[in-house]
Every structure is written in structure tokens, then in C-alpha cells.
C-alpha atoms as a printed R data frame, in Angstrom:
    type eleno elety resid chain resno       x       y       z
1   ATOM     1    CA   UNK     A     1   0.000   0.000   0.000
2   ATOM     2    CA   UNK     A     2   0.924   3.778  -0.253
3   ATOM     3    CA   UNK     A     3   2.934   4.566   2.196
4   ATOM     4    CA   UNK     A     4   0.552   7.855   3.181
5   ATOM     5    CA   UNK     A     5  -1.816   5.132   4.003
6   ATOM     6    CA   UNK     A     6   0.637   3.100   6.865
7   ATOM     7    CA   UNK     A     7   3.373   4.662   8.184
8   ATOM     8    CA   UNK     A     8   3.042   5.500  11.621
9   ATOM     9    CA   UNK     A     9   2.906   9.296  11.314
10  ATOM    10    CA   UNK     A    10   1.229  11.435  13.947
11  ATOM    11    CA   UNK     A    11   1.628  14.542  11.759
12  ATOM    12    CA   UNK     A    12  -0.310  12.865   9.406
13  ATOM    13    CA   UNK     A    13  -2.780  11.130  11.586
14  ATOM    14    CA   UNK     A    14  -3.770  14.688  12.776
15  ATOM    15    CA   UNK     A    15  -3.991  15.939   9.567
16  ATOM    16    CA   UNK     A    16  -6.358  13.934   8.224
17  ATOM    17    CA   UNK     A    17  -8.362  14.082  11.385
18  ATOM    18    CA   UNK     A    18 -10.050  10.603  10.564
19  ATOM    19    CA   UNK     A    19  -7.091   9.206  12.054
20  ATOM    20    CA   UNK     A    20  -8.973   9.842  15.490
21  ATOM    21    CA   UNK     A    21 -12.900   9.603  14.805
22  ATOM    22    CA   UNK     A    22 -12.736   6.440  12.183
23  ATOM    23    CA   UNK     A    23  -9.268   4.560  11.607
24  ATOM    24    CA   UNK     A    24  -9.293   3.768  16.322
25  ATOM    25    CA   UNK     A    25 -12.842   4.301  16.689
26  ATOM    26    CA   UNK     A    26 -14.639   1.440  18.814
27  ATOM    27    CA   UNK     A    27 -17.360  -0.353  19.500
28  ATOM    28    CA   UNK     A    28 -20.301   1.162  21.949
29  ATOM    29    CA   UNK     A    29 -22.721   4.015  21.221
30  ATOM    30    CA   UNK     A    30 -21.433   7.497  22.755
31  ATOM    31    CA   UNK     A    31 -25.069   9.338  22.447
32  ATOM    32    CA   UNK     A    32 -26.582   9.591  25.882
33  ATOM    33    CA   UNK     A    33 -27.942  12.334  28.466
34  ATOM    34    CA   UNK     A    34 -26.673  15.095  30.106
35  ATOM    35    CA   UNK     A    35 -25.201  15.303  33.485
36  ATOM    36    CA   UNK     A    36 -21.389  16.915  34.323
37  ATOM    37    CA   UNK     A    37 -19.683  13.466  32.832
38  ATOM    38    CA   UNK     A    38 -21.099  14.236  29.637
39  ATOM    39    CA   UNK     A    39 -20.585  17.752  30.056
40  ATOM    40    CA   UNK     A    40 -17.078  16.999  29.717
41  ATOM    41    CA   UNK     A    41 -17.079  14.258  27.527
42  ATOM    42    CA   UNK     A    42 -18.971  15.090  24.229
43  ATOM    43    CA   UNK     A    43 -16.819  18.008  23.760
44  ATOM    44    CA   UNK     A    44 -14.055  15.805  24.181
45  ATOM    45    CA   UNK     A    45 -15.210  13.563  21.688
46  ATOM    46    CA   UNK     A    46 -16.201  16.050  19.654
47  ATOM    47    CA   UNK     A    47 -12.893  17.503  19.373
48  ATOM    48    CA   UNK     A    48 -11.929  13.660  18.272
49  ATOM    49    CA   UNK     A    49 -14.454  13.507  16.004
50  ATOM    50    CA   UNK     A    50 -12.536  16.299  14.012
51  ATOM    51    CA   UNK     A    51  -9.288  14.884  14.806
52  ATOM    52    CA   UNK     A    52  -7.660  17.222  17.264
53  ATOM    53    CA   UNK     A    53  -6.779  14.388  19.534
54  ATOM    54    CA   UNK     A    54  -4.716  16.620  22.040
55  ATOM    55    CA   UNK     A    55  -7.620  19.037  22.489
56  ATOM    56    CA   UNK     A    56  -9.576  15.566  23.292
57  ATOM    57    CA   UNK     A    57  -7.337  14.086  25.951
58  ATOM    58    CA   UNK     A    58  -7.894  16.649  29.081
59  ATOM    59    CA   UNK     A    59 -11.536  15.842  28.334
60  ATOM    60    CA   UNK     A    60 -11.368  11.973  28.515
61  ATOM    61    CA   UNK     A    61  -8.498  12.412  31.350
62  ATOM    62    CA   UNK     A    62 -11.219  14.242  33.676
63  ATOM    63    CA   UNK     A    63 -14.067  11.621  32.391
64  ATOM    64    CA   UNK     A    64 -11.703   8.492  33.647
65  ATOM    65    CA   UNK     A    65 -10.356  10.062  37.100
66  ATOM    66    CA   UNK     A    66 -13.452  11.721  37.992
67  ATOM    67    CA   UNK     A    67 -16.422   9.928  37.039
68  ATOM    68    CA   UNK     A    68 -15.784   6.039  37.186
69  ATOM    69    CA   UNK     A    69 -19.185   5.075  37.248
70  ATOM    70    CA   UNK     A    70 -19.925   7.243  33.992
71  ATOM    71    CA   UNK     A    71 -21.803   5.293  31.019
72  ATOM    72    CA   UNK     A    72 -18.839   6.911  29.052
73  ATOM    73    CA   UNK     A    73 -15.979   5.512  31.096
74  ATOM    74    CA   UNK     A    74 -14.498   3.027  29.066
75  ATOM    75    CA   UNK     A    75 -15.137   5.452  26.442
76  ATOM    76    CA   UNK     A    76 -13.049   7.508  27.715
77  ATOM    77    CA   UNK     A    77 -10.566   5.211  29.291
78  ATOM    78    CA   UNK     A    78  -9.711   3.883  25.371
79  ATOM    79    CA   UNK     A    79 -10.179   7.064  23.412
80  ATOM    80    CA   UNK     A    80  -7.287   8.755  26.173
81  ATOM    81    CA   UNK     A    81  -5.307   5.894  25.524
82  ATOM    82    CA   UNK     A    82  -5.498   5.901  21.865
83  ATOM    83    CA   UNK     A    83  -5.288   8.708  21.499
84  ATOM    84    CA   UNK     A    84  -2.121   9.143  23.165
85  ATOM    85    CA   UNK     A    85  -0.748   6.243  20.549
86  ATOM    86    CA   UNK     A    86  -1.569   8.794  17.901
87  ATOM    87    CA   UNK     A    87   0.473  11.515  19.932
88  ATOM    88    CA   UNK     A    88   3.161   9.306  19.854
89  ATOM    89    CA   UNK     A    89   3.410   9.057  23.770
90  ATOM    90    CA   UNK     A    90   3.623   5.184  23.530
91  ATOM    91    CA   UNK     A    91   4.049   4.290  27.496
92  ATOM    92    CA   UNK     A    92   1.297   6.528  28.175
93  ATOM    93    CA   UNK     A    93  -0.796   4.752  25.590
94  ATOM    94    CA   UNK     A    94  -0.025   1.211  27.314
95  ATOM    95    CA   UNK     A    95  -0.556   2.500  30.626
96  ATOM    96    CA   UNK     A    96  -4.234   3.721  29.939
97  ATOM    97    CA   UNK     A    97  -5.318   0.977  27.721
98  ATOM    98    CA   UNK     A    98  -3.660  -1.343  30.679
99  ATOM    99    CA   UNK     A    99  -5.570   0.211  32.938
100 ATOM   100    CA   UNK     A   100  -9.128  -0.011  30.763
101 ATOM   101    CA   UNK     A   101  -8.472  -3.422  30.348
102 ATOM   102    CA   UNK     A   102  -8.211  -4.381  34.086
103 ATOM   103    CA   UNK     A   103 -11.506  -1.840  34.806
104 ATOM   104    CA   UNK     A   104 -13.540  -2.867  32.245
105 ATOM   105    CA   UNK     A   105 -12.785  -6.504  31.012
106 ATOM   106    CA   UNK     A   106 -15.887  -6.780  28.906
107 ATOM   107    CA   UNK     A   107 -15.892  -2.904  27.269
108 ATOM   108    CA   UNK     A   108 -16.521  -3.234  23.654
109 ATOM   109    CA   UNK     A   109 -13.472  -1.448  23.341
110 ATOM   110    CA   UNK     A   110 -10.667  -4.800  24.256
111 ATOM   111    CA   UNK     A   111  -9.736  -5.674  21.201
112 ATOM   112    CA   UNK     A   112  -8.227  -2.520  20.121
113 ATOM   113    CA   UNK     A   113  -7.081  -1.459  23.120
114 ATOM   114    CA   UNK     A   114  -5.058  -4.842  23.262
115 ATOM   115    CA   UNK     A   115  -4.131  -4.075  19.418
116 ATOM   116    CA   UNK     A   116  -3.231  -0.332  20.396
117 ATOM   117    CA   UNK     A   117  -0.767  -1.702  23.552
118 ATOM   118    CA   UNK     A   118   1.011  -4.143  20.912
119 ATOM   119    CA   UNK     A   119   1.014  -1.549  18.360
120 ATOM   120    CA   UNK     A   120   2.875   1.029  20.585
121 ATOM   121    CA   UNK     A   121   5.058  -1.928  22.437
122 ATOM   122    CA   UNK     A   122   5.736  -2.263  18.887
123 ATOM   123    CA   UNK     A   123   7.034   1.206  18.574
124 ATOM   124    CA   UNK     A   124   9.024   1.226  21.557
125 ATOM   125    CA   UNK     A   125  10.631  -1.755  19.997
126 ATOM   126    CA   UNK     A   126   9.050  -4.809  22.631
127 ATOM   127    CA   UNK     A   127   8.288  -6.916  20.364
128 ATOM   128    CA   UNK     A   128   7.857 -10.030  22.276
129 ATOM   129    CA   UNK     A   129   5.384  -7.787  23.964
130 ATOM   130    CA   UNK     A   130   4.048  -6.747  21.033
131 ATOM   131    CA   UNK     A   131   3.777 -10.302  19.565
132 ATOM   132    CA   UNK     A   132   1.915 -11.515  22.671
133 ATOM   133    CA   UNK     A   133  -0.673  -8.815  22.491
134 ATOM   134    CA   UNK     A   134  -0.934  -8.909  18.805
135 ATOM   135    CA   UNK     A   135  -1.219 -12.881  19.012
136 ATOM   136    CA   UNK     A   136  -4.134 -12.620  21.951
137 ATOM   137    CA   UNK     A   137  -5.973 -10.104  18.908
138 ATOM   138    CA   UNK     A   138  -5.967 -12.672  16.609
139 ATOM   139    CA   UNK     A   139  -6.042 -15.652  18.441
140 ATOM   140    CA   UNK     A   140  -9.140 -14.348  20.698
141 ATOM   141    CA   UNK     A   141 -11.164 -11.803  18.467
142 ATOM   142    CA   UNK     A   142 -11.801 -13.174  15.340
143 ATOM   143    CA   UNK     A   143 -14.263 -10.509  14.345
144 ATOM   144    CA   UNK     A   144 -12.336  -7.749  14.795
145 ATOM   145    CA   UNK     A   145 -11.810  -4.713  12.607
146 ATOM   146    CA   UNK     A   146  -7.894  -4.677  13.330
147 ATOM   147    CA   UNK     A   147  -7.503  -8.310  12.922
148 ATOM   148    CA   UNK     A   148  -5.600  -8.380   9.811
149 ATOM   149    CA   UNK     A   149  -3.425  -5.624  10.938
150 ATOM   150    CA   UNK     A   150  -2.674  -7.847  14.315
151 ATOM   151    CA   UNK     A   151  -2.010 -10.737  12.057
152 ATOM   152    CA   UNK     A   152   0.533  -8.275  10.225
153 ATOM   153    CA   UNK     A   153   2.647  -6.931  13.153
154 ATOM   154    CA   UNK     A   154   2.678 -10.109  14.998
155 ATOM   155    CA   UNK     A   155   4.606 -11.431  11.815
156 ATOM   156    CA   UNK     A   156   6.386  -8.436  11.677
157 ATOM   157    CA   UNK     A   157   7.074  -8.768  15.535
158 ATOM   158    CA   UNK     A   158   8.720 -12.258  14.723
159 ATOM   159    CA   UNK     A   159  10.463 -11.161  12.030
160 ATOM   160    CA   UNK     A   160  12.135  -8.263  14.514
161 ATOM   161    CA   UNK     A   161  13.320 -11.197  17.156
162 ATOM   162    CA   UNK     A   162  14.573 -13.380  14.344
163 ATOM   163    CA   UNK     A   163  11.786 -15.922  14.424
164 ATOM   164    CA   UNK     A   164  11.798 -15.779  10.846
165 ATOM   165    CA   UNK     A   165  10.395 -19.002  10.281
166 ATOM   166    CA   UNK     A   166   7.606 -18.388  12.983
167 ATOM   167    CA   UNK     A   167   7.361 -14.563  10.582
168 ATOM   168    CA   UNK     A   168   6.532 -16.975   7.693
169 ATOM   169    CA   UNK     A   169   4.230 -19.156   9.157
170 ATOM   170    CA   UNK     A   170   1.876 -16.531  10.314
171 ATOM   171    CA   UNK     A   171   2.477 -13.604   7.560
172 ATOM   172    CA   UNK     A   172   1.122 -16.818   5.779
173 ATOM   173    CA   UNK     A   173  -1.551 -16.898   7.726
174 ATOM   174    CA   UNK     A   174  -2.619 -13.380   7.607
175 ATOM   175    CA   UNK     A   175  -2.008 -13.738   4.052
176 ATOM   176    CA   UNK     A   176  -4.936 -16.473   3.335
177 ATOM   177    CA   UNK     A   177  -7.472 -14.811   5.786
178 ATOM   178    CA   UNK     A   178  -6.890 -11.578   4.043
179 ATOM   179    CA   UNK     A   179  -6.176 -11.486   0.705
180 ATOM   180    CA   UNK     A   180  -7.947  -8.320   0.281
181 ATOM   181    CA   UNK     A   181  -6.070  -6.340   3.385
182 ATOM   182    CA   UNK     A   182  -4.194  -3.014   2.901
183 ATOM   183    CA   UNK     A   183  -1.030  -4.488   4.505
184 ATOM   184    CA   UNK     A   184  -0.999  -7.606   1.815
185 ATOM   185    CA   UNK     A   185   1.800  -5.976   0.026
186 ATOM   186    CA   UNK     A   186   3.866  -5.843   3.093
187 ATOM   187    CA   UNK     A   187   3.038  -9.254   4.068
188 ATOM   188    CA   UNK     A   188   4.194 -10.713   1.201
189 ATOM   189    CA   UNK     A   189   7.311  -8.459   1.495
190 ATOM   190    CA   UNK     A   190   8.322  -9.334   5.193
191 ATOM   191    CA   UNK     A   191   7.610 -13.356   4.572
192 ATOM   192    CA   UNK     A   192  10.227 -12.698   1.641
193 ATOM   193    CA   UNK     A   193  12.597 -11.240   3.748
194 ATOM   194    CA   UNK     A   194  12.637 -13.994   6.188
195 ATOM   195    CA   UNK     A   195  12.745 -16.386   3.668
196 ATOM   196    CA   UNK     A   196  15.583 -14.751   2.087
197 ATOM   197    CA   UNK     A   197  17.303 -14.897   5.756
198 ATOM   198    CA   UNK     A   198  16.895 -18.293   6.125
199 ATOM   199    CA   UNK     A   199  18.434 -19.136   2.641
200 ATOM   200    CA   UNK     A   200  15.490 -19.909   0.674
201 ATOM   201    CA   UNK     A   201  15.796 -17.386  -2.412
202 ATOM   202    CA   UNK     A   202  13.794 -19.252  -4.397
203 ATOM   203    CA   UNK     A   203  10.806 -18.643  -1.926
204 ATOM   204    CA   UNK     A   204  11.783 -15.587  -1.572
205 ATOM   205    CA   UNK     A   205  11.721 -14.106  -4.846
206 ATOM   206    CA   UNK     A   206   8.033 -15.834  -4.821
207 ATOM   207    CA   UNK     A   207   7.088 -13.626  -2.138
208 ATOM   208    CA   UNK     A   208   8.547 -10.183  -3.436
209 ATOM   209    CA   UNK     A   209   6.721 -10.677  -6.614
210 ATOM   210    CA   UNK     A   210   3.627 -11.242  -5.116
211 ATOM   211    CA   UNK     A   211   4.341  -8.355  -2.987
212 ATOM   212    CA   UNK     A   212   5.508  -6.008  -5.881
213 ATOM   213    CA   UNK     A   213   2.436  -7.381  -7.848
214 ATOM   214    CA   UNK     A   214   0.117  -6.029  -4.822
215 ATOM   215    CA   UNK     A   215   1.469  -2.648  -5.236
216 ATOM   216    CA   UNK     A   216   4.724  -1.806  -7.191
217 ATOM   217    CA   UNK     A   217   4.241   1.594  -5.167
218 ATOM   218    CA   UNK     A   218   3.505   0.248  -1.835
219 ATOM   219    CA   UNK     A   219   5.773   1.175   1.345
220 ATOM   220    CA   UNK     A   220   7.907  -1.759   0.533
221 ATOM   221    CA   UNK     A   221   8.202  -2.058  -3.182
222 ATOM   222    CA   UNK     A   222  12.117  -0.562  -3.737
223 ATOM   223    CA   UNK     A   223  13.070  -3.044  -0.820
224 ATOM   224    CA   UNK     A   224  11.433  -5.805  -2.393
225 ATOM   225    CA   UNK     A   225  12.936  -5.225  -5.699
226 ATOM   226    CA   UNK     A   226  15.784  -4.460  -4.811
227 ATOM   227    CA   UNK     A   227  16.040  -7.925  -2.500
228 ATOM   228    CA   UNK     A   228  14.608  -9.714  -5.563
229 ATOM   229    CA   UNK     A   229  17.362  -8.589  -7.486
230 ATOM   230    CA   UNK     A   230  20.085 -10.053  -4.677
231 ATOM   231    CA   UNK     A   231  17.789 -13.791  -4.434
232 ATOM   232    CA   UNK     A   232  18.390 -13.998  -8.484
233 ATOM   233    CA   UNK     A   233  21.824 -13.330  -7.421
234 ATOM   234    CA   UNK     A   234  22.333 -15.584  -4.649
235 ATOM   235    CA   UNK     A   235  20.769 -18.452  -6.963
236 ATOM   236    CA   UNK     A   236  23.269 -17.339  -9.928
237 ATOM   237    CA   UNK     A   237  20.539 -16.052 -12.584
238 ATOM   238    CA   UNK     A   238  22.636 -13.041 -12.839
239 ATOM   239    CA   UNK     A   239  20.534 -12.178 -16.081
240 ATOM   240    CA   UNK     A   240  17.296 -11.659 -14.003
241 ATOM   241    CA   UNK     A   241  19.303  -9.994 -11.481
242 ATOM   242    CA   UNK     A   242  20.579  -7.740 -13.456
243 ATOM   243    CA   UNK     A   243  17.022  -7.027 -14.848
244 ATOM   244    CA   UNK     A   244  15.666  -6.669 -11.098
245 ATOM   245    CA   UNK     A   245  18.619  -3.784 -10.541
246 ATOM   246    CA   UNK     A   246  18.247  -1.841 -13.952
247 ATOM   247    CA   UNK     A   247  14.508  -1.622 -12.825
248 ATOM   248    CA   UNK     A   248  15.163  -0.719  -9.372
249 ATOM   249    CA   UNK     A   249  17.209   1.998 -10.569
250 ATOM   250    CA   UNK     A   250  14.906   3.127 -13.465
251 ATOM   251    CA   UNK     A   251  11.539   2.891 -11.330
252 ATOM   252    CA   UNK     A   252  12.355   3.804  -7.802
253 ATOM   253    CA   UNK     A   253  14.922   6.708  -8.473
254 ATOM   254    CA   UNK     A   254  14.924   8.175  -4.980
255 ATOM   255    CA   UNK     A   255  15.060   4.301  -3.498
256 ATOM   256    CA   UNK     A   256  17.866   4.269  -0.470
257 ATOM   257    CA   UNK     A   257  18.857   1.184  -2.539
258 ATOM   258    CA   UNK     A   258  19.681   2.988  -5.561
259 ATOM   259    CA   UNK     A   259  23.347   2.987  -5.047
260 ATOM   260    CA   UNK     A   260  23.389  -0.690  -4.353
261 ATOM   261    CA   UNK     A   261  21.655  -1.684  -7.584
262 ATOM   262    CA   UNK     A   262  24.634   0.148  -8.976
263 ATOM   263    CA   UNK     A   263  27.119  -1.306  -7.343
264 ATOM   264    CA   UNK     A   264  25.234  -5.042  -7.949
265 ATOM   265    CA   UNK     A   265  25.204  -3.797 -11.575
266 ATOM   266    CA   UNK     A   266  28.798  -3.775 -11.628
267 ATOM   267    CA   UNK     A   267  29.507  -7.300 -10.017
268 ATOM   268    CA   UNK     A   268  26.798  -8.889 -12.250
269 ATOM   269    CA   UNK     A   269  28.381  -7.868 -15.104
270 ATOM   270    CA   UNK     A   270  32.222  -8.426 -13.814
271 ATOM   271    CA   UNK     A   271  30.820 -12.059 -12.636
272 ATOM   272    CA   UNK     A   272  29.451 -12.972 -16.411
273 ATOM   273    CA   UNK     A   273  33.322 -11.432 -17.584
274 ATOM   274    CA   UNK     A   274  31.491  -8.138 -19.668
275 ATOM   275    CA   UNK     A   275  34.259  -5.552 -18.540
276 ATOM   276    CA   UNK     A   276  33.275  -3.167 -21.390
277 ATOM   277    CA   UNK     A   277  29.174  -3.535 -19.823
278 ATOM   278    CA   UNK     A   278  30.907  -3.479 -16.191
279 ATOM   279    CA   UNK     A   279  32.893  -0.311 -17.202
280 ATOM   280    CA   UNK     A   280  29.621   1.529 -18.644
281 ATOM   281    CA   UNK     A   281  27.686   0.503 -15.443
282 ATOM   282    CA   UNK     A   282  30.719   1.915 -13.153
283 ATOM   283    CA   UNK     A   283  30.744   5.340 -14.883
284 ATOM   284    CA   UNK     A   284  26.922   5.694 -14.643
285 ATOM   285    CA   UNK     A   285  27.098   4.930 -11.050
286 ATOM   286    CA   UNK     A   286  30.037   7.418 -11.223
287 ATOM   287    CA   UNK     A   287  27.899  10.329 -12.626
288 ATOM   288    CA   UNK     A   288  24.624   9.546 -11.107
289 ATOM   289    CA   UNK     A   289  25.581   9.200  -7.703
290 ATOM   290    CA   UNK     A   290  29.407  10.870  -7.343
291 ATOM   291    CA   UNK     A   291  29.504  10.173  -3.408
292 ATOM   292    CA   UNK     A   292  28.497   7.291  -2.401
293 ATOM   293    CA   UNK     A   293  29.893   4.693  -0.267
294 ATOM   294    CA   UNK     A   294  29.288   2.154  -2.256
295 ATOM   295    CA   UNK     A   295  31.437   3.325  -5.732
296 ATOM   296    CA   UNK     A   296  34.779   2.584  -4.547
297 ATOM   297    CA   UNK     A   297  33.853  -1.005  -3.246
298 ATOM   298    CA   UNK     A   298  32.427  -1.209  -6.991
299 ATOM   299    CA   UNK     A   299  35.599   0.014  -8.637
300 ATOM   300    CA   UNK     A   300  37.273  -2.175  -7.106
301 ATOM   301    CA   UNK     A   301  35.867  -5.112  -8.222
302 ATOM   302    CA   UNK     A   302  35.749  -3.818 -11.038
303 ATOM   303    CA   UNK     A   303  39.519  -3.381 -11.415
304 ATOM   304    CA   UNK     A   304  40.075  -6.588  -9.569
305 ATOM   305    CA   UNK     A   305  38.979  -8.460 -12.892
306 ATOM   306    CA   UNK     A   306  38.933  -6.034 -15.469
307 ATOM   307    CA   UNK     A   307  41.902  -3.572 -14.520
């Protein structure tokens, strides 16, 4: 997927303001009557409504310390909690949707809060805590709207602690359950990647095609490409890999992995013994990108075969 549609951005989950009202927004109906709790909490959730989540969070602070026997507390208790994972205050996001979950065990709200914990235990970079929560998700609430991103993370999660094979085995099974998901693309690209760790390039260039197939402009797509072109390489088809750099270099110009499609350029044509096709590569490597770190490891292979 577009990477305006993923990437953990709070600027841009402000921006768009549905970040707060739709994309976290739970279970339970927030109309009710009047009385000082909702005095203070329908402005608050106004305010979230139209996506000013800081404006929000006094209001659903004062709703969850003061009035714990409000119809709106565990409204409150996951709305302050969420939206404190938008914020980006991750520790104060786990400690309130902690805290909800221990209050009210049977809110309409647990299955996102438990996704919003292992999201931000995901951020702080706990990711055996964020595989646990992520697992309980989609072990435990099947019907859930974040489902298919828990089944995401907690392969991602794996994939982060080196469980790569564990990353496969339930990327895969996000994968078949959700064919249809936004996060498909980056499935696809992640069970790669661990497949490409584990030595299995073969399976691994299955997986970045079928990622780069999902969305050759998804968050992933110059990583996968690029890592395609190094499994045709590991396997020896230096003619595909070759291919799988050009393109990488053609189609994802401002890639971090131009520079190494450059310098794999060079090798794959020093390897099949074209020094006049090595030498061409070299010098557009030379003019296109004058500083990098990677042209004098390419010269010298380069002159290490072809002088």
C-alpha cells in the first residue's frame, strides 16, 4: 500500500483528522444524556471527532479520574489511551489501555485497546510484547476490525526477534485470511525477507513478486525489488538480477537502494566477464551518484577483474 496510508505518522494522523474519529474508533454508542460526565465528555469527543486528539485528551483524562461510574468511562478510558498512541506518547498509551483493560474486562473497546498496547510496544521496539498482544488479537477476536493488521505486526514482531520461520508461518496466515487487506503488500514483502534470511531465495523471490504485484508503489516495493534482485543473485541467474537492478534503478529513483543496484550492476556484469558492460555501469554509477559509499567497493571489483 501507499505509504501515506501506513506509516506511523502522527503529523499525518492529525492531519487527516479521521485518524482519530474512524481509523481507532470502537465499539459502543457514545449518544446519551446530560449530566457533568457528559458535560465533559462530548466536547471531548467532539474535538476527536474532528481529529484534534490533544484538544480531546484533558476531556477523557477528567471523564476516567473523575467519574468512574460514567456510562462513558471506558469510552473515555480507550479514546485517552489511543489517542495518546496517535500523539506518539507510547508508554502513556499502554498504561491507559492497561488500565481499561483491568476496569472494564468486557468494554466493547478490548480488542483494540489490546491491538493499540502491541502496536505502541511495537514502537518502543518490545516486540515479544508486542507479539503476545498482537497474538491474543488474533487468536481471541476473530471478528475484529484490526484483525488483519494484528495478524501483520505479529509477523512483523517475529520477524524483529529473528523468528523468521515463525514470521513466515503466520504472515502466511494473515495472508490467506486476508487477501484483500491493505497491509498484503507488506506481508508478502516481510515473509520474503525472512525467507531470504533463512536461505530460501527461491521462496523468496516468490514472495517479493507477489508483494511487488500487490502494489509496485507500496511502502515496501524498492526493498522488495531491490532484495529480488540479490535472491536472483544468490541463486546465480545473474541475467534476471541484473534485470531486477536496472529496474530498481529506473523505477524507484529516490530508493535508499539505488546505489546498491549500482554497485550489484557492476559485479553482475564483472561475474558474467562483460568488462566493457561493467565499465559503462561503473561510470553511470560514477555520474549519477558521485559520493556514495558504495562506488569505490564497486571500482574495485571492477579493477580486480577487469583492470
Amino acid at each position: 500500500m501507499a505509504s501515506t496510508m501506513r506509516s506511523l505518522s502522527i503529523v499525518v494522523s492529525l492531519a487527516l483528522g479521521s485518524a482519530c474519529g474512524l481509523s481507532g474508533g470502537g465499539g459502543g454508542s457514545d449518544a446519551g444524556a446530560g449530566g457533568e460526565d457528559h458535560a465533559v465528555y462530548d466536547p471531548a469527543k467532539a474535538l476527536y471527532d474532528a481529529g484534534d486528539c490533544e484538544g480531546a485528551l484533558p476531556g477523557f483524562d477528567d471523564v476516567w479520574e473523575r467519574f468512574p461510574d460514567s456510562s462513558k468511562h471506558d469510552n473515555a478510558g480507550y479514546y485517552r489511551g489511543y489517542c495518546r498512541y496517535v500523539l506518539g506518547d507510547f508508554e502513556g498509551a499502554i498504561a491507559n489501555l492497561t488500565e481499561l483493560l483491568e476496569v472494564h474486562p468486557d468494554s466493547a473497546f478490548i480488542d483494540k485497546a489490546i491491538y493499540y498496547t502491541g502496536r505502541s510496544r511495537f514502537e518502543l521496539g518490545d516486540y515479544a510484547g508486542a507479539r503476545d498482544d498482537l497474538d491474543r488479537v488474533w487468536n481471541d477476536y476473530p471478528d475484529s476490525v484490526k484483525r488483519d493488521n494484528a495478524g501483520y505486526y505479529r509477523g512483523r514482531a517475529r520477524y524483529k526477534l529473528g523468528d523468521f520461520q515463525g514470521a513466515i508461518d503466520t504472515l502466511g496466515e494473515m495472508r490467506s485470511a486476508y487477501p484483500d487487506s491493505e497491509y498484503i503488500d507488506d506481508a508478502a514483502y516481510y515473509s520474503g525477507r525472512s525467507r531470504y534470511e533463512m536461505g530460501d531465495y527461491a521462496g523468496a523471490i516468490d514472495d517479493f513478486l507477489a508483494s511487488l504485484a500487490a502494489d509496485p508503489a507500496g511502502d515496501e516495493a524498492d526493498k522488495a525489488q531491490y532484495r529480488l534482485g540479490r535472491s536472483h543473485y544468490k541463486l546465480g541467474d545473474l541475467a534476471a538480477a541484473l534485470g531486477d537492478f536496472q529496474k530498481l534503478i529506473s523505477d524507484y529513483a529516490s530508493s535508499d537502494y539505488v546505489a546498491n543496484a549500482y554497485y550489484y550492476q557492476v559485479r553482475v556484469y564483472v561475474d558474467q566477464g562483460d568488462c566493457a558492460g561493467a565499465s559503462n555501469a561503473l561510470d553511470q554509477f560514477e555520474a549519477a551518484l558521485p559520493g556514495s559509499s558504495e562506488l569505490p567497493t564497486a571500482s574495485s571489483y571492477y579493477s580486480a577483474s577487469c583492470g
